[in-house]
C-alpha positions in Angstrom: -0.8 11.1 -3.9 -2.8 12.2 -0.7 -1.2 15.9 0.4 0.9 15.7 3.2 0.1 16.5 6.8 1.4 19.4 8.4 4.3 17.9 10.8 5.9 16.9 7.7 8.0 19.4 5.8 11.1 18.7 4.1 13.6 21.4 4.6 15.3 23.3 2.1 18.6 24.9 3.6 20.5 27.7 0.9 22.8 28.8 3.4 24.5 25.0 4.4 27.2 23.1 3.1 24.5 21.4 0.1 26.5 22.7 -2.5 29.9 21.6 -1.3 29.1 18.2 -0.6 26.9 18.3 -4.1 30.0 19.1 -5.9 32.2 16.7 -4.2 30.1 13.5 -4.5 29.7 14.5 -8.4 33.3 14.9 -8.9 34.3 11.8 -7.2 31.5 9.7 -9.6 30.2 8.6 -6.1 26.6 7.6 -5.2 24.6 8.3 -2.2 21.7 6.9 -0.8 20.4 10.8 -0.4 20.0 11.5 -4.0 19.0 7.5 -5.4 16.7 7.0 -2.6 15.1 10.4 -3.2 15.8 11.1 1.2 13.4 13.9 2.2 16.6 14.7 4.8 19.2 15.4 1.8 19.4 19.1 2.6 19.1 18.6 6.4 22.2 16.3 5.8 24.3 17.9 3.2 23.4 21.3 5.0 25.6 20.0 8.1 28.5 18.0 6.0 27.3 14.5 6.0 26.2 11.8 3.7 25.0 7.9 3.7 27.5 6.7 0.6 26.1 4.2 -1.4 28.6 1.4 -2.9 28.0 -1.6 -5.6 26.8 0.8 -8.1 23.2 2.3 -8.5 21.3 -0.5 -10.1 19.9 -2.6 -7.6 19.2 -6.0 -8.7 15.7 -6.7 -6.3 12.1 -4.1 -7.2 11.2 -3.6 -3.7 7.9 -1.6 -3.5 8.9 0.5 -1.1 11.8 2.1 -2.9 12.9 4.7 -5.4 16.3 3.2 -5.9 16.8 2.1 -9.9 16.3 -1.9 -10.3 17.8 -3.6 -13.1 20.6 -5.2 -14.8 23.7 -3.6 -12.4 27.1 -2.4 -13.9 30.5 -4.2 -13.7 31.7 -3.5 -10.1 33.6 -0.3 -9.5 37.1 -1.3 -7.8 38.6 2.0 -7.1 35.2 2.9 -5.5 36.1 2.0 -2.2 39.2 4.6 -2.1 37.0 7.1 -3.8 34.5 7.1 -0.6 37.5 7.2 1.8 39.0 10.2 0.2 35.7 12.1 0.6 34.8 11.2 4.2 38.4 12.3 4.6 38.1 15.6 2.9 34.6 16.1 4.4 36.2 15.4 7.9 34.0 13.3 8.5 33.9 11.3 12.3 31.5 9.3 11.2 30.4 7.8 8.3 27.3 5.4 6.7 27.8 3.1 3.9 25.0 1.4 2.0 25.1 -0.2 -1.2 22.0 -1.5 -3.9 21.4 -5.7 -3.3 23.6 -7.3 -5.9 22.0 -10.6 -6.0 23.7 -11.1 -9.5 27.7 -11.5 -7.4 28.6 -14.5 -5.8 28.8 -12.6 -2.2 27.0 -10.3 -3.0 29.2 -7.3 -2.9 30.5 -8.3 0.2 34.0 -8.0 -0.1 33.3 -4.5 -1.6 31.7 -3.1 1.7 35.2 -5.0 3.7 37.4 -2.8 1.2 35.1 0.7 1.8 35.5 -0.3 5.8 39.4 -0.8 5.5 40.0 2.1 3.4 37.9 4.2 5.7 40.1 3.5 8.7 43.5 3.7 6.6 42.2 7.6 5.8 41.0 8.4 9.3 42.0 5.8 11.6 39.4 7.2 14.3 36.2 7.7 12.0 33.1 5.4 13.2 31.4 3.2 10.4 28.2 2.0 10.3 27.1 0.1 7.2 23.4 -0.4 6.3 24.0 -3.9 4.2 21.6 -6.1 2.1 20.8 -9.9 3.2 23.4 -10.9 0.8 20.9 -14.0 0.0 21.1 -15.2 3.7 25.1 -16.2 2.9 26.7 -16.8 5.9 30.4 -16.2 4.5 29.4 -13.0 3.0 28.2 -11.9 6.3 31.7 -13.2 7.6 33.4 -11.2 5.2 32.2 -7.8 6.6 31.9 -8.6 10.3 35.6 -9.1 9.9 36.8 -5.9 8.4 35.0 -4.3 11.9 32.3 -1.7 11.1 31.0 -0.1 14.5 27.7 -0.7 13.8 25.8 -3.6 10.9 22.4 -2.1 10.2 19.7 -4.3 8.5 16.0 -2.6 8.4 13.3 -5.3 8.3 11.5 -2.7 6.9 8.1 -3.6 7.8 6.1 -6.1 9.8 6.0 -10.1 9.2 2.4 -9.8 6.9 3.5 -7.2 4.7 6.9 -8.4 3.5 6.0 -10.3 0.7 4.1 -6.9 -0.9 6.9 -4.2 0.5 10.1 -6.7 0.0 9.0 -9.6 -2.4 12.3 -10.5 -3.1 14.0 -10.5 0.7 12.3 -12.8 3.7 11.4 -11.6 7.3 13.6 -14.6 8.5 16.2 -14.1 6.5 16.8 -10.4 7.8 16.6 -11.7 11.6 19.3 -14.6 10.8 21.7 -11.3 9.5 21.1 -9.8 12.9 21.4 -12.7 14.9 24.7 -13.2 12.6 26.3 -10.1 13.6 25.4 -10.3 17.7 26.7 -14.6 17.5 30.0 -13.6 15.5 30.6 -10.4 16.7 29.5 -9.1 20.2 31.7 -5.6 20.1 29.8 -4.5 16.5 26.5 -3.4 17.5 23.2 -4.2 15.7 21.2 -2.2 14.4 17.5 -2.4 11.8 14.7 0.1 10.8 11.1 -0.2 10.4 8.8 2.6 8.6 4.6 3.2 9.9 2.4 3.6 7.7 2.1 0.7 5.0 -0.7 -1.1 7.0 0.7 -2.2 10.1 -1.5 -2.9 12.9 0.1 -1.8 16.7 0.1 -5.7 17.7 1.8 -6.6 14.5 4.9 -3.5 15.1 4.8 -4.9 19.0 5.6 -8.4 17.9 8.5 -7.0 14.7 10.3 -4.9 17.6 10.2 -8.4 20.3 11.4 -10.6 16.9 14.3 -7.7 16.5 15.0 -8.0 20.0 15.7 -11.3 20.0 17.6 -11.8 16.9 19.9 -9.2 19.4 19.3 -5.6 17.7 20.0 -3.0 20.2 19.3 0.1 18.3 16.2 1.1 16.1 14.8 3.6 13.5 11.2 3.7 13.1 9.9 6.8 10.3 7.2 7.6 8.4 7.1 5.8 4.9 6.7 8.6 1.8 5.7 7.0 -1.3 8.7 8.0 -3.8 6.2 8.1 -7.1 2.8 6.7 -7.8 4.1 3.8 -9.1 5.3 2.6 -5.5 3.2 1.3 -2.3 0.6 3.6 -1.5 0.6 5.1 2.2 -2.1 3.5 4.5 -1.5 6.5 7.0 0.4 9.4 8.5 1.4 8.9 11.4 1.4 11.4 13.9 4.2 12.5 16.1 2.7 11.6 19.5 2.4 8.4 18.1 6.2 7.8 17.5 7.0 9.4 20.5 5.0 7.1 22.1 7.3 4.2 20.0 10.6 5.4 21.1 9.0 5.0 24.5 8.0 1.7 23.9 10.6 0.3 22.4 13.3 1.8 25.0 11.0 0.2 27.6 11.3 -3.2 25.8 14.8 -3.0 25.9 16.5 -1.4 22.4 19.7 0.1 23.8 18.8 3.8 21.8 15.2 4.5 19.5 15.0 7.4 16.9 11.8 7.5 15.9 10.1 10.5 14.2 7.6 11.4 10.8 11.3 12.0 8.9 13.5 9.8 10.6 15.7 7.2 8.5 18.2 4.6 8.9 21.2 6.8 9.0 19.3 10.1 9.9 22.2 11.4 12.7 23.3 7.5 12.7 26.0 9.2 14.9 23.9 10.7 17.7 21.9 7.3 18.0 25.2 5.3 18.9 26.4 8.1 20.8 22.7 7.7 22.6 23.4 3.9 23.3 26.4 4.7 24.7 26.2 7.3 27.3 22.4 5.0 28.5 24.9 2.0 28.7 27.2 4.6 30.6 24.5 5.6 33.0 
């Protein structure tokens, strides 16, 4: 793998809540997307008390190129696991929480009512916490999206990952369309949860081509927006095209405020729920303005 540029350095934090949080997501037999997803931001984020929880087991049923997440034949679901995340964020004290989950194309709705349960239990533990979740396409079934609009997270993230050409090689199993229908889902059925996707540079996307994906997100109503630097997880994943510089993202966030995305964090390290918090908070006090 080619070494990595200077304006990207993962950081390593000994004196931060890491082993708390370490001990407590162990103890609880809980996933996060930190630790599956091999996050360069784990210590960042452990270091300052939060975590993106990651529901529906750790066995994700789709082998998308991109990812370091395990792909295979999933567990049997996990009923007690919603209860289990709401008793950490609770004794995390946490105001704000992200839940994700691995694609679980082998369930009917596709784990659906499983991310409704994490929502509810959330909100019965701390009635005031936000909740984002960061949900799969759930095989473009409109009921499943139903199911989780309903249960009334603050914010439905769905990353499209990458631009239109490259979907088929990053995301073989998922469909540029498809993840523009969940958006456009979430703004028709639900105007007070706000919509939210991802893209990462540096897979071979030309400037014209991210252009067009952020107008396409824009469209299917996404207000806010995570663009980062994609880090291949092992050689046996997509090779990186490019490092992008930081000017270069700055330059996106720019852009894509400019265009119209309500808040942009864009960054080398930035991820979907890197300070998810601070990027709704950011939306907010613009709207305010």
């Amino acid at each position: 793998m080619p070494r990595l540029p200077p304006w990207i350095r993962l950081q390593m934090r000994a004196d931060s809540q890491f082993a708390e949080v370490d001990t407590l997501v162990n103890r609880m037999l809980l996933n996060t997307v930190c630790q599956d997803a091999k996050c360069p931001n784990i210590h960042e984020c452990w270091g300052r008390g939060t975590a993106t929880f990651m529901i529906l087991g750790e066995t994700c049923t789709r082998a998308c190129t991109f990812c370091a997440v395990n792909s295979g034949r999933p567990a049997l679901l996990d009923l007690d696991e919603p209860r289990r995340v709401a008793e950490a964020a609770a004794r995390m004290n946490l105001t704000y929480v992200v839940v994700t989950s691995v694609a679980r194309d082998d369930l009917p709705d596709g784990g659906a009512r499983l991310f409704a349960d994490t929502i509810l239990a959330l909100r019965e533990a701390k009635p005031d916490i936000g909740v984002e979740v960061l949900i799969p396409d759930f095989g473009g079934n409109e009921r499943s999206m139903e199911i989780v609009l309903d249960a009334r997270p603050d914010v439905l993230n769905h990353n499209v990952e990458t631009v239109r050409r490259l979907q088929s090689v990053i995301r073989p199993q998922a469909a540029y369309g498809r993840t523009l229908a969940v958006l456009q889902a979430a703004a028709r059925r639900s105007p007070g949860v706000v919509a939210k996707s991802g893209i990462m540079l540096g897979l071979g996307e030309t400037e014209i081509e991210i252009e067009e994906t952020l107008r396409d997100l824009l469209e299917a109503g996404c207000e806010l927006l995570t663009m980062g630097q994609y880090l291949r997880p092992t050689r046996h994943h997509a090779q990186v095209d490019r490092f992008v510089e930081p000017a270069e993202f700055d330059a996106w966030a720019r852009r894509g405020e400019e265009m119209g995305f309500k808040a942009v964090a864009s960054g080398p390290m930035v991820r979907s729920s890197y300070k998810a918090d601070q990027l709704l908070l950011s939306a907010r006090m613009a709207a305010a303005i």
